[in-house]
PDBQT receptor file of N, H, CA, C and O in Angstrom, charges set to zero:
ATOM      1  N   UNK A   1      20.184-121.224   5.269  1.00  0.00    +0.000 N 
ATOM      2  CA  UNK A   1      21.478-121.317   4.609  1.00  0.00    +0.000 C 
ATOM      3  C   UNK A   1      21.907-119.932   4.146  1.00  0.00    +0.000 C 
ATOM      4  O   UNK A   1      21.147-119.096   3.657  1.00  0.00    +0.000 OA
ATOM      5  N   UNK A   2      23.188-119.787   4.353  1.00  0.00    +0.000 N 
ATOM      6  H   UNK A   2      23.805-120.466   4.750  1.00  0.00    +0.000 HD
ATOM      7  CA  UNK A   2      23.484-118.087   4.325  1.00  0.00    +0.000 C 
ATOM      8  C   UNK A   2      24.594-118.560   3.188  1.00  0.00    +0.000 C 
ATOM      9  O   UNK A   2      25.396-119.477   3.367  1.00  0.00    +0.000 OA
ATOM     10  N   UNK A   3      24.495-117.817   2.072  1.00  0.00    +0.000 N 
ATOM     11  H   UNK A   3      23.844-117.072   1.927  1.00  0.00    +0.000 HD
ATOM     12  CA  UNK A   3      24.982-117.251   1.031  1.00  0.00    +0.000 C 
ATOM     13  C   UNK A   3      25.836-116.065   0.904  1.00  0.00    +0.000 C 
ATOM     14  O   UNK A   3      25.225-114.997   0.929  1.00  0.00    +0.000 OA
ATOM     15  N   UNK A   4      27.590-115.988   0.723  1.00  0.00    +0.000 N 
ATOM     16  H   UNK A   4      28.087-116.855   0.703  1.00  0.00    +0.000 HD
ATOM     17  CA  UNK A   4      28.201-115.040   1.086  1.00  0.00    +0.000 C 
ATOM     18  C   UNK A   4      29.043-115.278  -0.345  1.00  0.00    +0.000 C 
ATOM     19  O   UNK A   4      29.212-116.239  -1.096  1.00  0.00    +0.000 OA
ATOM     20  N   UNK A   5      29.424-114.059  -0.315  1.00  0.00    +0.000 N 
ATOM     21  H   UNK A   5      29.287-113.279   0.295  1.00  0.00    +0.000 HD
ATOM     22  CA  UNK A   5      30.672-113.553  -1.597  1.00  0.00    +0.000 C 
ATOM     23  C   UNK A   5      32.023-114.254  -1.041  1.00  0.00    +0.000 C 
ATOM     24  O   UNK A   5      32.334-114.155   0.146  1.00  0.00    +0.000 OA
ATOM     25  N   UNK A   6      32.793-114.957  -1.966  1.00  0.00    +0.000 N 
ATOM     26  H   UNK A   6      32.541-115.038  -2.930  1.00  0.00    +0.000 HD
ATOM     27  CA  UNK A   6      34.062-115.836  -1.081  1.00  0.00    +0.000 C 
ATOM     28  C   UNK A   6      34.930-114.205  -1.152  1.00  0.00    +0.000 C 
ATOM     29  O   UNK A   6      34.565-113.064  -1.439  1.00  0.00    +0.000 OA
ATOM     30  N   UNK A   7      35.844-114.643  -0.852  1.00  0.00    +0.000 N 
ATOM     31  H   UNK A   7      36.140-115.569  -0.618  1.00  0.00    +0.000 HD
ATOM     32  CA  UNK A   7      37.081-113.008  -0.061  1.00  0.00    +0.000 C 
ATOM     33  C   UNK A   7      38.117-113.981  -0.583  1.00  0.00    +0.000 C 
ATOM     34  O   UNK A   7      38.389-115.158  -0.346  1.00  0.00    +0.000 OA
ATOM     35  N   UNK A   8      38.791-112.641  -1.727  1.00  0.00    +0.000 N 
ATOM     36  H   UNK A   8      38.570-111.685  -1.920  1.00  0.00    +0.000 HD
ATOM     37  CA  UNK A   8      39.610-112.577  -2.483  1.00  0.00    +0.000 C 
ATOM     38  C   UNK A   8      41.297-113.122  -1.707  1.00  0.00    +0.000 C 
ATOM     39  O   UNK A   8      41.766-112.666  -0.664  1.00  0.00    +0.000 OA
ATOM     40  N   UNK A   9      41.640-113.705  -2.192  1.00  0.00    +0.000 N 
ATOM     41  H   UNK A   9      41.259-114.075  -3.039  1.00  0.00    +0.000 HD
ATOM     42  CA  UNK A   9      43.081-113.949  -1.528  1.00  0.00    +0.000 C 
ATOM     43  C   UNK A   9      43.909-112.921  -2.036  1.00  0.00    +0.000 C 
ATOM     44  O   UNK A   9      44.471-112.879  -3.131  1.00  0.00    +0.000 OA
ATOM     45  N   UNK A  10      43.918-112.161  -1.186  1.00  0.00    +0.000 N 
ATOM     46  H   UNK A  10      43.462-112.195  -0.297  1.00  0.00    +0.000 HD
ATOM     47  CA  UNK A  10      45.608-111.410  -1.154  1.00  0.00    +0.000 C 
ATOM     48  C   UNK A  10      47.024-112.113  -1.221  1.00  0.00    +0.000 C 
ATOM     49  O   UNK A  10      47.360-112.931  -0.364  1.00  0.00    +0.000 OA
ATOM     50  N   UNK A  11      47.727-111.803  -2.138  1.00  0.00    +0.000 N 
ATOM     51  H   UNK A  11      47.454-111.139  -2.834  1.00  0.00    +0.000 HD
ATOM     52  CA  UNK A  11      49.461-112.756  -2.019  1.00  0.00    +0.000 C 
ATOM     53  C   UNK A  11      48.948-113.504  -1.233  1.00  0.00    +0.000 C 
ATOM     54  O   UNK A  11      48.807-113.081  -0.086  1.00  0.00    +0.000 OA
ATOM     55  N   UNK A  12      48.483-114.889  -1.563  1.00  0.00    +0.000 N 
ATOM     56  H   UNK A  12      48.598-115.233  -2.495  1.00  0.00    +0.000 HD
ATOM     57  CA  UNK A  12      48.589-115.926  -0.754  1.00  0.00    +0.000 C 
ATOM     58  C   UNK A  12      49.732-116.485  -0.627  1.00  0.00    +0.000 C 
ATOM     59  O   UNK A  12      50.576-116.183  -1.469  1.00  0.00    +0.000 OA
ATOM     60  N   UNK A  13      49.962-117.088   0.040  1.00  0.00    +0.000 N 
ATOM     61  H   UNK A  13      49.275-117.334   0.724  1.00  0.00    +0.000 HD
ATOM     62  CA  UNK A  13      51.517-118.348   0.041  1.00  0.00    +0.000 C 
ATOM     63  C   UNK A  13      51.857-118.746  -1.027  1.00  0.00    +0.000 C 
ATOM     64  O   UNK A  13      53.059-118.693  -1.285  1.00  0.00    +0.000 OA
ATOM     65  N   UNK A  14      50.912-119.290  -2.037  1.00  0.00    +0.000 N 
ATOM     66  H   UNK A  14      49.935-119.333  -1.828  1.00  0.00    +0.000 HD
ATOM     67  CA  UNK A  14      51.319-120.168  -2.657  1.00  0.00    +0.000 C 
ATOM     68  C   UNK A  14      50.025-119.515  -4.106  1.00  0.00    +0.000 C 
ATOM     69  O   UNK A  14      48.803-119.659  -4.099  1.00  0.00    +0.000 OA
ATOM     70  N   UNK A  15      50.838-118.860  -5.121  1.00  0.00    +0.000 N 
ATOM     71  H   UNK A  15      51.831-118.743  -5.128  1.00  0.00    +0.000 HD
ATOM     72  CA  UNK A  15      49.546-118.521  -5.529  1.00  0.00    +0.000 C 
ATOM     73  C   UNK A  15      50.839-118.132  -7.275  1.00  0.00    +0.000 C 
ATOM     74  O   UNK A  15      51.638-117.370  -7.818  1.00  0.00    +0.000 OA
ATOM     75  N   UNK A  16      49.787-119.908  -7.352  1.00  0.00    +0.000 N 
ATOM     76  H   UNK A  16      49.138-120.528  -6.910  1.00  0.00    +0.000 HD
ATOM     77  CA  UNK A  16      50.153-119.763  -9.096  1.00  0.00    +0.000 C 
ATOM     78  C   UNK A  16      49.117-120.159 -10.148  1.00  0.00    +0.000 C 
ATOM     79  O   UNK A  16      47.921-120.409  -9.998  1.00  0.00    +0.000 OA
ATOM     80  N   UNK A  17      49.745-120.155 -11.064  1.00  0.00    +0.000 N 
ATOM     81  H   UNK A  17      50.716-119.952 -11.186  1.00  0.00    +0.000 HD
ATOM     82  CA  UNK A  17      48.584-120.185 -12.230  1.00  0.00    +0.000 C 
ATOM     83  C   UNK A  17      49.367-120.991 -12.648  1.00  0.00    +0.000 C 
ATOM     84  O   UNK A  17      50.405-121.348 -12.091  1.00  0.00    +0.000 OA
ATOM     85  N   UNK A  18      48.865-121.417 -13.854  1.00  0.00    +0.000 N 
ATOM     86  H   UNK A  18      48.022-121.127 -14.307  1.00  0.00    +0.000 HD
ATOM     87  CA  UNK A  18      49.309-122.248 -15.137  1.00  0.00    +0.000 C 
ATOM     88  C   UNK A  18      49.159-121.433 -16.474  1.00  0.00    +0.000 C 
ATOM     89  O   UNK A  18      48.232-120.665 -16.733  1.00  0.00    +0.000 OA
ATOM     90  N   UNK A  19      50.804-121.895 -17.704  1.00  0.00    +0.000 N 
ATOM     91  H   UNK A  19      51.557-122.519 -17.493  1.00  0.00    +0.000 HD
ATOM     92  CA  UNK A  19      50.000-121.732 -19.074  1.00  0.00    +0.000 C 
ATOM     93  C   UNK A  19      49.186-122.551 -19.665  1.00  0.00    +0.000 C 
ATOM     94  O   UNK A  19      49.454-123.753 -19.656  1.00  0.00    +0.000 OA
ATOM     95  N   UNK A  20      48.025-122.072 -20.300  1.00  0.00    +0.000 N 
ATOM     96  H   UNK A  20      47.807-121.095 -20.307  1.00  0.00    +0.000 HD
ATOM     97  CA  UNK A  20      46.988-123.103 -20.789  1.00  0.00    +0.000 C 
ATOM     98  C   UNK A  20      47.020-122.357 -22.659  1.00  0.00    +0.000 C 
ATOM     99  O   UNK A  20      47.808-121.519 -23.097  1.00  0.00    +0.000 OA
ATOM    100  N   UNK A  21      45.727-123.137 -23.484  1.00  0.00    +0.000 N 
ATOM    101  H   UNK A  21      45.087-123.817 -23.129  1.00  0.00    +0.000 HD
ATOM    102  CA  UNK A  21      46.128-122.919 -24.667  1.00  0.00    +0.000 C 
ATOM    103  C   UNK A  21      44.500-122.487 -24.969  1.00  0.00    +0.000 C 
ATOM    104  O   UNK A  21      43.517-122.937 -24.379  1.00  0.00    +0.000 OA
ATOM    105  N   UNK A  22      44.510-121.903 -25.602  1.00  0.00    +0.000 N 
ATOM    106  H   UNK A  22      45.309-121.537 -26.081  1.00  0.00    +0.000 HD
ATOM    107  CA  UNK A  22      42.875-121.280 -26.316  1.00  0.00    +0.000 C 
ATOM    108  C   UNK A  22      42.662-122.743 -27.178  1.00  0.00    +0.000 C 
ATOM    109  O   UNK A  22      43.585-123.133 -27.892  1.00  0.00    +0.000 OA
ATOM    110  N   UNK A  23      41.815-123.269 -27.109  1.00  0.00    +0.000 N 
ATOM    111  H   UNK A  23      41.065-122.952 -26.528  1.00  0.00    +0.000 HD
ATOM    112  CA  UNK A  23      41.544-124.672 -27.944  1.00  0.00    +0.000 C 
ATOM    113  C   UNK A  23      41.545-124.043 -29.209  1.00  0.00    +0.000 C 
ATOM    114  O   UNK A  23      42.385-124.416 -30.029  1.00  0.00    +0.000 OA
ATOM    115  N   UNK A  24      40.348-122.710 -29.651  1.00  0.00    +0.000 N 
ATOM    116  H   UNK A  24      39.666-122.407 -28.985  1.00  0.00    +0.000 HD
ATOM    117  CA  UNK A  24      40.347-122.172 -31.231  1.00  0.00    +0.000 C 
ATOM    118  C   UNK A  24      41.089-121.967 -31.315  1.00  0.00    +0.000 C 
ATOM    119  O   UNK A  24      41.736-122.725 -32.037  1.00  0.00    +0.000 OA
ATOM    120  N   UNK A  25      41.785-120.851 -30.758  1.00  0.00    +0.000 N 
ATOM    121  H   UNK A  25      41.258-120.235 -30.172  1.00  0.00    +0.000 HD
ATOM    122  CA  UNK A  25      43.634-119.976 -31.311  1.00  0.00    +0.000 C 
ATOM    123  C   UNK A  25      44.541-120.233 -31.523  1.00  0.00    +0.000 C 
ATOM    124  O   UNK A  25      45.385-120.005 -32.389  1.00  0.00    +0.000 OA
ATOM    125  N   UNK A  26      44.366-121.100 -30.167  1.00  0.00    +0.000 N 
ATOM    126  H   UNK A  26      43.680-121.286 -29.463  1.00  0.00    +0.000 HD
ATOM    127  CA  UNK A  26      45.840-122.055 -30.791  1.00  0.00    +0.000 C 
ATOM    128  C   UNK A  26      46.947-121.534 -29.466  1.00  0.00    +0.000 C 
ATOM    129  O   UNK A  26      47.870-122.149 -28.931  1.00  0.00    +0.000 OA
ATOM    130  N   UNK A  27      46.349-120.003 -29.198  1.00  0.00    +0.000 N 
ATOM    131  H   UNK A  27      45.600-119.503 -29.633  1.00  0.00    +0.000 HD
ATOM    132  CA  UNK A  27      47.442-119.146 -28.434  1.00  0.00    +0.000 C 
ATOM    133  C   UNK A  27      47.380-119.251 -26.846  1.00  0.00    +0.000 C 
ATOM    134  O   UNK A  27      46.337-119.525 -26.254  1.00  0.00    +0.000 OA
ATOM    135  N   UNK A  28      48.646-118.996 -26.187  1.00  0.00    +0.000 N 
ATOM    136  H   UNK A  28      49.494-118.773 -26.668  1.00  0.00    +0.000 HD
ATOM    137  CA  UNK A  28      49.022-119.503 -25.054  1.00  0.00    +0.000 C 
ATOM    138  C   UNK A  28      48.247-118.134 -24.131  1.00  0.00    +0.000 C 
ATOM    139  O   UNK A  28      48.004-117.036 -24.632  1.00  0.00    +0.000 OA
ATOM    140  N   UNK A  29      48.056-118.388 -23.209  1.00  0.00    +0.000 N 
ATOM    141  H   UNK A  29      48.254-119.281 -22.802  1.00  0.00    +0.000 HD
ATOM    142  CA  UNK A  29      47.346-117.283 -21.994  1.00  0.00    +0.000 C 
ATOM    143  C   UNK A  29      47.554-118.085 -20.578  1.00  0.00    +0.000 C 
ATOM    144  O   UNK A  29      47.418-119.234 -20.158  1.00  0.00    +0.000 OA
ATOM    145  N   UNK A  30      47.954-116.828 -20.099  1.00  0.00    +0.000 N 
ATOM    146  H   UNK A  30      48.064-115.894 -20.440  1.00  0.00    +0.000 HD
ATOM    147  CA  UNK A  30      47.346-117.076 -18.617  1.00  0.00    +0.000 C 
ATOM    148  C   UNK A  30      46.760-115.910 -17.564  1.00  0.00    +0.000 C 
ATOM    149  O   UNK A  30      46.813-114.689 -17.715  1.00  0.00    +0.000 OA
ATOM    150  N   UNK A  31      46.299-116.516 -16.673  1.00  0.00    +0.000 N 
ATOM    151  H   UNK A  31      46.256-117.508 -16.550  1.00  0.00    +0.000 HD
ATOM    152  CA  UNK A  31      45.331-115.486 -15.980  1.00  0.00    +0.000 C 
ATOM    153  C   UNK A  31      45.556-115.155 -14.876  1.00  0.00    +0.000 C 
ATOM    154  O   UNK A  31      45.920-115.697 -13.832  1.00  0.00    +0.000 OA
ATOM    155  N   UNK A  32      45.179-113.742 -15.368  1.00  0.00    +0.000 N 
ATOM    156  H   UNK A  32      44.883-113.302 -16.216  1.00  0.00    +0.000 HD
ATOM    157  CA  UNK A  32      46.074-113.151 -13.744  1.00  0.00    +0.000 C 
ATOM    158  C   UNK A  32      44.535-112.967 -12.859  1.00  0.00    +0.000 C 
ATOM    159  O   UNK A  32      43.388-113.041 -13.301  1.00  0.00    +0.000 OA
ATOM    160  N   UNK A  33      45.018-112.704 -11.453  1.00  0.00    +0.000 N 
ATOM    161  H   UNK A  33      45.949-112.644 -11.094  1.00  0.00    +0.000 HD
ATOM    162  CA  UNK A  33      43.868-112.909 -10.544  1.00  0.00    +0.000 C 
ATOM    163  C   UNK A  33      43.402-111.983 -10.407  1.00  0.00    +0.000 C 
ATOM    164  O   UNK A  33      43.969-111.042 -10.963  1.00  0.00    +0.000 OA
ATOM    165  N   UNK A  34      42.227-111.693  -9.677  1.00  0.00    +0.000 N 
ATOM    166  H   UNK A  34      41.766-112.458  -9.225  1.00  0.00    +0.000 HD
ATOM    167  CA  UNK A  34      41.264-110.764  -9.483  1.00  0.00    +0.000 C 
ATOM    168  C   UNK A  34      41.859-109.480  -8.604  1.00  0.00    +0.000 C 
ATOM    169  O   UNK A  34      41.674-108.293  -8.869  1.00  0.00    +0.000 OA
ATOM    170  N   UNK A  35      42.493-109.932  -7.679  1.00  0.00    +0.000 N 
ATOM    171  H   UNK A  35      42.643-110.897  -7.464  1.00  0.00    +0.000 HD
ATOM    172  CA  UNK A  35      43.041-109.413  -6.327  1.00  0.00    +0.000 C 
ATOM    173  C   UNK A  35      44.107-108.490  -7.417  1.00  0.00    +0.000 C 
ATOM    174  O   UNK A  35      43.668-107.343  -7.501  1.00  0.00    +0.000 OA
ATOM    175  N   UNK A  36      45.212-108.661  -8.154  1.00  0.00    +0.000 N 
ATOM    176  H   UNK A  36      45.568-109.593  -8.086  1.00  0.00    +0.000 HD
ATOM    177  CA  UNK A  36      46.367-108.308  -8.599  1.00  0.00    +0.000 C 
ATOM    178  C   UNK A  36      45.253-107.103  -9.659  1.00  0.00    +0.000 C 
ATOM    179  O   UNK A  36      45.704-105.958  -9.656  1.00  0.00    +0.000 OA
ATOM    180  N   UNK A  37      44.246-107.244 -10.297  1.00  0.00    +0.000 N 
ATOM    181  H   UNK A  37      43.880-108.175 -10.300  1.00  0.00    +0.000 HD
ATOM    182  CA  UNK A  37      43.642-106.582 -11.369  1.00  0.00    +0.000 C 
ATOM    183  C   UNK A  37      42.769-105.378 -10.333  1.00  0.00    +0.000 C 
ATOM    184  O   UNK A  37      42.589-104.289 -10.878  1.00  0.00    +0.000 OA
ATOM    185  N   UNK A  38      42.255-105.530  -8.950  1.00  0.00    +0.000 N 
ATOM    186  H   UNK A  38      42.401-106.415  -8.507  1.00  0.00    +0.000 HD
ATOM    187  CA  UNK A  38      41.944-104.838  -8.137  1.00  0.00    +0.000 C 
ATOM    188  C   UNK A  38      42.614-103.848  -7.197  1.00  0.00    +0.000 C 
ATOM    189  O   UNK A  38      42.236-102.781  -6.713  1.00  0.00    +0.000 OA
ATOM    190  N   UNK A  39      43.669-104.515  -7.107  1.00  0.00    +0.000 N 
ATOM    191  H   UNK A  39      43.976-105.382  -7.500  1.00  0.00    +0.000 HD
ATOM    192  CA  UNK A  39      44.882-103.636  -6.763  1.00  0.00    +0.000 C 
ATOM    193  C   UNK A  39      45.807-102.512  -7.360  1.00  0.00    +0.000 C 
ATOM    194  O   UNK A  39      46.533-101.678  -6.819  1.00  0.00    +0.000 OA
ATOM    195  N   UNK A  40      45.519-102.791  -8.657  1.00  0.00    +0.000 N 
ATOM    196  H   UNK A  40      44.930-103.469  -9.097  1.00  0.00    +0.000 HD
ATOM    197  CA  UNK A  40      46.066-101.883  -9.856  1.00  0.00    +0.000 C 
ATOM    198  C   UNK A  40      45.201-100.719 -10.876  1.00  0.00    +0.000 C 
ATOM    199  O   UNK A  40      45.535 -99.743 -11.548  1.00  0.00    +0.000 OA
ATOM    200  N   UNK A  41      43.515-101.651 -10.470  1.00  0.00    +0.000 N 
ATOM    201  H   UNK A  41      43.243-102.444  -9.924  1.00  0.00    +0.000 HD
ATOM    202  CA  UNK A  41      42.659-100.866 -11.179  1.00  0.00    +0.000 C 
ATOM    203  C   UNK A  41      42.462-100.938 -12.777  1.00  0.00    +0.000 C 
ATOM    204  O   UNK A  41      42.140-100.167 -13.681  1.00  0.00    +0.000 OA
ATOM    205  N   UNK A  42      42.740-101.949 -12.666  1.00  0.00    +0.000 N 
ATOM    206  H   UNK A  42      43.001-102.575 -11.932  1.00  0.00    +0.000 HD
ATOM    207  CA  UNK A  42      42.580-102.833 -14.291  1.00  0.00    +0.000 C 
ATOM    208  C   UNK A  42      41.384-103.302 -14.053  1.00  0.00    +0.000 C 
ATOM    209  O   UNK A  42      40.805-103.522 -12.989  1.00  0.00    +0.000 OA
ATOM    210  N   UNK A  43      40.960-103.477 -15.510  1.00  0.00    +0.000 N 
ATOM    211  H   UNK A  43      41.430-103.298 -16.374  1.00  0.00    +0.000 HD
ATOM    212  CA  UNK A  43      39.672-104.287 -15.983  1.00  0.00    +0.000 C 
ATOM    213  C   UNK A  43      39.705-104.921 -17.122  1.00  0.00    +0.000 C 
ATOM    214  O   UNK A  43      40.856-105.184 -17.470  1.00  0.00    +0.000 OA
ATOM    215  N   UNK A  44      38.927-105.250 -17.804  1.00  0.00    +0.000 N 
ATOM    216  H   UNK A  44      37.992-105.036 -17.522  1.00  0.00    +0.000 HD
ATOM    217  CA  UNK A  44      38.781-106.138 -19.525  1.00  0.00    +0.000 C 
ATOM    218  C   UNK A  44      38.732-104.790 -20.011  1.00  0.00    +0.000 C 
ATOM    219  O   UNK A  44      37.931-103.869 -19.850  1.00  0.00    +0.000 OA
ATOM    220  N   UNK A  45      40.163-104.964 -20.862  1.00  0.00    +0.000 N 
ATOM    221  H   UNK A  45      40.814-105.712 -20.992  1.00  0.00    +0.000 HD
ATOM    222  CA  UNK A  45      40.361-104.341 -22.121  1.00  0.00    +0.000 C 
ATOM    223  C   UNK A  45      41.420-103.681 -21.671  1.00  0.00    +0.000 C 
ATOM    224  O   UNK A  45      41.993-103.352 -22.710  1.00  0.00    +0.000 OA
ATOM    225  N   UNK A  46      42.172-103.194 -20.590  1.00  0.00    +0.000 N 
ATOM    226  H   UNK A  46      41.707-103.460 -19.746  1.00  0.00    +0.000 HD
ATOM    227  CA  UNK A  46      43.054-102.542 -19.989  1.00  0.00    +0.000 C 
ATOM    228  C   UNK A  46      44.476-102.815 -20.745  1.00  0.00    +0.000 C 
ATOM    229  O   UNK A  46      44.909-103.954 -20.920  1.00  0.00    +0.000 OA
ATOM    230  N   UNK A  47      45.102-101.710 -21.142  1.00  0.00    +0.000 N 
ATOM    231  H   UNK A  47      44.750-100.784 -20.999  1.00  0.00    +0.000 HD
ATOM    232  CA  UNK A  47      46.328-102.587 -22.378  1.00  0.00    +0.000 C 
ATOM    233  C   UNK A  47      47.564-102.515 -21.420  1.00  0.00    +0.000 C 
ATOM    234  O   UNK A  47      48.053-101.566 -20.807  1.00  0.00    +0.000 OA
ATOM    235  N   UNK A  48      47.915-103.877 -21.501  1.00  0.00    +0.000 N 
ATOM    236  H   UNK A  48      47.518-104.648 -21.999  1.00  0.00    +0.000 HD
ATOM    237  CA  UNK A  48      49.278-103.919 -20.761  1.00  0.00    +0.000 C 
ATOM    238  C   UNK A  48      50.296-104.399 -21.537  1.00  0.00    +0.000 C 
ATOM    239  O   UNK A  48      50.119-105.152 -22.495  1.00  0.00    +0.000 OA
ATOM    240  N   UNK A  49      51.691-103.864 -21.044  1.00  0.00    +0.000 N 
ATOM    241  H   UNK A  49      51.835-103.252 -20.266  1.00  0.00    +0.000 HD
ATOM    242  CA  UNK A  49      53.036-104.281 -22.262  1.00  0.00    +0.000 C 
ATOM    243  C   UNK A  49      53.854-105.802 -20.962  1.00  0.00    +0.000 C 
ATOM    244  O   UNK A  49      53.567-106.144 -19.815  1.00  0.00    +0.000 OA
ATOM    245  N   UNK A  50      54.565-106.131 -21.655  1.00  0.00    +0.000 N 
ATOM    246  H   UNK A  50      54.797-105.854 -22.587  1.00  0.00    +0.000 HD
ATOM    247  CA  UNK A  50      55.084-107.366 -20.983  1.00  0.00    +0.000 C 
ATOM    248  C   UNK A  50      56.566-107.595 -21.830  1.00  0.00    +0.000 C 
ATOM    249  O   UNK A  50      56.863-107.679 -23.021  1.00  0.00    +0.000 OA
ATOM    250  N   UNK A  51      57.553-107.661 -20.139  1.00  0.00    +0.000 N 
ATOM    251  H   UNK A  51      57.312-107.592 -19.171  1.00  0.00    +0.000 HD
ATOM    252  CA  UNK A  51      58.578-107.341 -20.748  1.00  0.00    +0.000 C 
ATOM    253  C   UNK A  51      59.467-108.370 -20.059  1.00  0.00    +0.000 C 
ATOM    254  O   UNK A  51      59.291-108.578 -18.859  1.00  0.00    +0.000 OA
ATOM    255  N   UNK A  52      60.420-109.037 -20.739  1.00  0.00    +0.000 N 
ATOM    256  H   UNK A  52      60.564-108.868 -21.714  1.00  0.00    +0.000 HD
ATOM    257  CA  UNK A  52      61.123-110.052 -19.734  1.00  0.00    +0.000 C 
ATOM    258  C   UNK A  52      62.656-109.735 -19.346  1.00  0.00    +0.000 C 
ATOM    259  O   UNK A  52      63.612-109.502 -20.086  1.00  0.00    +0.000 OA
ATOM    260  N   UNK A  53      62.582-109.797 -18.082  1.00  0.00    +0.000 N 
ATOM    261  H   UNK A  53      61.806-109.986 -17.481  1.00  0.00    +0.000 HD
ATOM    262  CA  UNK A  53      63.663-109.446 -17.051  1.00  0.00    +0.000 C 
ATOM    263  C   UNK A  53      64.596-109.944 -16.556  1.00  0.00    +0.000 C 
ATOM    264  O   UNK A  53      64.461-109.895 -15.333  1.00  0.00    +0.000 OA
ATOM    265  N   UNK A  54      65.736-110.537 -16.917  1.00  0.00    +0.000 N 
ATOM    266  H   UNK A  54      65.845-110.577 -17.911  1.00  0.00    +0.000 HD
ATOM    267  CA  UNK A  54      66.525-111.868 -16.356  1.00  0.00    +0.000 C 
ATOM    268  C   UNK A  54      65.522-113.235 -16.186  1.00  0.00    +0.000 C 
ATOM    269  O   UNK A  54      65.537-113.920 -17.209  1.00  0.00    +0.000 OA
ATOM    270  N   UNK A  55      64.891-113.624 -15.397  1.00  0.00    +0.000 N 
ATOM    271  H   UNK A  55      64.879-113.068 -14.566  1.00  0.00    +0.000 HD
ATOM    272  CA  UNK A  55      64.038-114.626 -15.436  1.00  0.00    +0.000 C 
ATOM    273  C   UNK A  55      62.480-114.449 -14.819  1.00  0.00    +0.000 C 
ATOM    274  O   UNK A  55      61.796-115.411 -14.469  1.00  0.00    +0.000 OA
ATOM    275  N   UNK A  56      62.125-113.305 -14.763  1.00  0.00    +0.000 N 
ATOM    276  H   UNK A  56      62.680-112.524 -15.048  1.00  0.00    +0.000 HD
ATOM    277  CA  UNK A  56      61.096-112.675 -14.777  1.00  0.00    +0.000 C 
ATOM    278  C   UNK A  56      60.633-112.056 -16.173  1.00  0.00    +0.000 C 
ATOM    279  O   UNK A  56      61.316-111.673 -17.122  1.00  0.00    +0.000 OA
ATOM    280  N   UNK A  57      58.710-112.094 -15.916  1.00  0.00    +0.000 N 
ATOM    281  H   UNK A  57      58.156-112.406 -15.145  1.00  0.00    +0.000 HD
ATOM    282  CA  UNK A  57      58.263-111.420 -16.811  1.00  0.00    +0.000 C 
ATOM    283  C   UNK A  57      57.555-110.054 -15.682  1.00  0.00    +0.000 C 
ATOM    284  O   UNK A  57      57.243-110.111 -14.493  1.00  0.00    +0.000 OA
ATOM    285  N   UNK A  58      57.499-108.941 -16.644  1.00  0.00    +0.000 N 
ATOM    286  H   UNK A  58      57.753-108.895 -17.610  1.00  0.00    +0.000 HD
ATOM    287  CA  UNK A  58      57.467-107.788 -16.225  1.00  0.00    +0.000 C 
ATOM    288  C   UNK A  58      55.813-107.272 -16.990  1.00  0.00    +0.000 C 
ATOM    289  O   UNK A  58      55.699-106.912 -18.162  1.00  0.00    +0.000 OA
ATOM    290  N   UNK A  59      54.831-107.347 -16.127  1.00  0.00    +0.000 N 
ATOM    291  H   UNK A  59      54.923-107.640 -15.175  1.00  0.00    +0.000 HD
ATOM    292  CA  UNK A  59      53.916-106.448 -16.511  1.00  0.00    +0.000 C 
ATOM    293  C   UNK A  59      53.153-105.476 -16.273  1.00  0.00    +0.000 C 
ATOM    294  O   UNK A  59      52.259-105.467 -15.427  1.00  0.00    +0.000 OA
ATOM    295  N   UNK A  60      53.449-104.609 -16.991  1.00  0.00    +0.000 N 
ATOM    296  H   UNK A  60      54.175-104.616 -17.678  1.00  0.00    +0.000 HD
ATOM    297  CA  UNK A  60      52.934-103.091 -16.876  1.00  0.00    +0.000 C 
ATOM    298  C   UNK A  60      51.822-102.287 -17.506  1.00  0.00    +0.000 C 
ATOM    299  O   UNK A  60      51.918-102.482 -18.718  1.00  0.00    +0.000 OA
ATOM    300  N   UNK A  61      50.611-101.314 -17.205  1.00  0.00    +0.000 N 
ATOM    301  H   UNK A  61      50.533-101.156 -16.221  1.00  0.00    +0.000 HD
ATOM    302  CA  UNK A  61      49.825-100.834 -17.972  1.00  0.00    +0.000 C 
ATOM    303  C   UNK A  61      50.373 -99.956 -19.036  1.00  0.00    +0.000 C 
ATOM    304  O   UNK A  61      51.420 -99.326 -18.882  1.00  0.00    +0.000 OA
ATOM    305  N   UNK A  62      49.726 -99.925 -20.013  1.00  0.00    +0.000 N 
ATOM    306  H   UNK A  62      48.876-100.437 -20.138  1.00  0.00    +0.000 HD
ATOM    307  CA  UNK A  62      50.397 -98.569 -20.960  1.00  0.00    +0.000 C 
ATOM    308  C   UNK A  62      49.680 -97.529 -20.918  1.00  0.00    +0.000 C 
ATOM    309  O   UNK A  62      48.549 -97.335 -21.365  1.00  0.00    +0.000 OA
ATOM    310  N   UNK A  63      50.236 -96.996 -20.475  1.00  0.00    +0.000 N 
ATOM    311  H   UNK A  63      51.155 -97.153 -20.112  1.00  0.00    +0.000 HD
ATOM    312  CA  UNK A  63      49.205 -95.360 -20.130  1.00  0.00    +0.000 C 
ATOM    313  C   UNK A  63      49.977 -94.140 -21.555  1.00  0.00    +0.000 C 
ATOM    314  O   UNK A  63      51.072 -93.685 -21.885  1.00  0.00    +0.000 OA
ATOM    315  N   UNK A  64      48.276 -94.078 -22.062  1.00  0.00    +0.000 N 
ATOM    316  H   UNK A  64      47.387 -94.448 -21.794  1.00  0.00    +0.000 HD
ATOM    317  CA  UNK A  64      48.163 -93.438 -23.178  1.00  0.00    +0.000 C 
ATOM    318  C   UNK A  64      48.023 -92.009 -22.830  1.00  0.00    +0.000 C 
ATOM    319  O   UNK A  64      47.266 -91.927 -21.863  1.00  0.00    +0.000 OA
ATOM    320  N   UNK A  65      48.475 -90.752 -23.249  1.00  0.00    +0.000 N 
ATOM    321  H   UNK A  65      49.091 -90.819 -24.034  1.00  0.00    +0.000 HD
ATOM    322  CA  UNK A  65      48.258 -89.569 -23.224  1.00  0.00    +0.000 C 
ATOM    323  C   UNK A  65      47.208 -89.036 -24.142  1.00  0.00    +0.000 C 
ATOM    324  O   UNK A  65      46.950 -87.833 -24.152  1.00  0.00    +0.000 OA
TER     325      UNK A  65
C-alpha cells in the first residue's frame, strides 16, 4: 500500500469555504486554503488587513518597514 501527500488544488472550479463560529469566542472566521497561503508566502501569524470593495472582500498582507 503506497502512501502519498494529496496535491493541493489550485483555483479549482468550485472552491469555497464557509463562515463558521469559534464555539469559545464567539467570533466568526474563515479559512483560507493552503494553495492561496502558498502562493503568496504567508504562514501563521502573517498580518493581513481586509478591506471591502463593492461586494467583495479585499485581502492584503501588511508589510511593515
Amino acid at each position: 500500500m503506497e502512501i502519498g501527500i494529496p496535491e493541493m488544488q489550485k483555483n479549482p472550479e468550485k472552491n469555497f469555504t464557509t463562515v463558521e463560529v469559534d464555539p469559545v469566542t464567539g467570533e466568526y472566521y474563515v479559512t483560507i486554503p493552503e494553495w492561496i497561503l502558498n502562493d503568496f508566502g504567508w504562514y501563521e501569524g502573517t498580518e493581513v488587513n481586509m478591506e471591502v470593495e463593492g461586494d467583495c472582500i479585499v485581502i492584503t498582507e501588511v508589510k511593515r518597514d
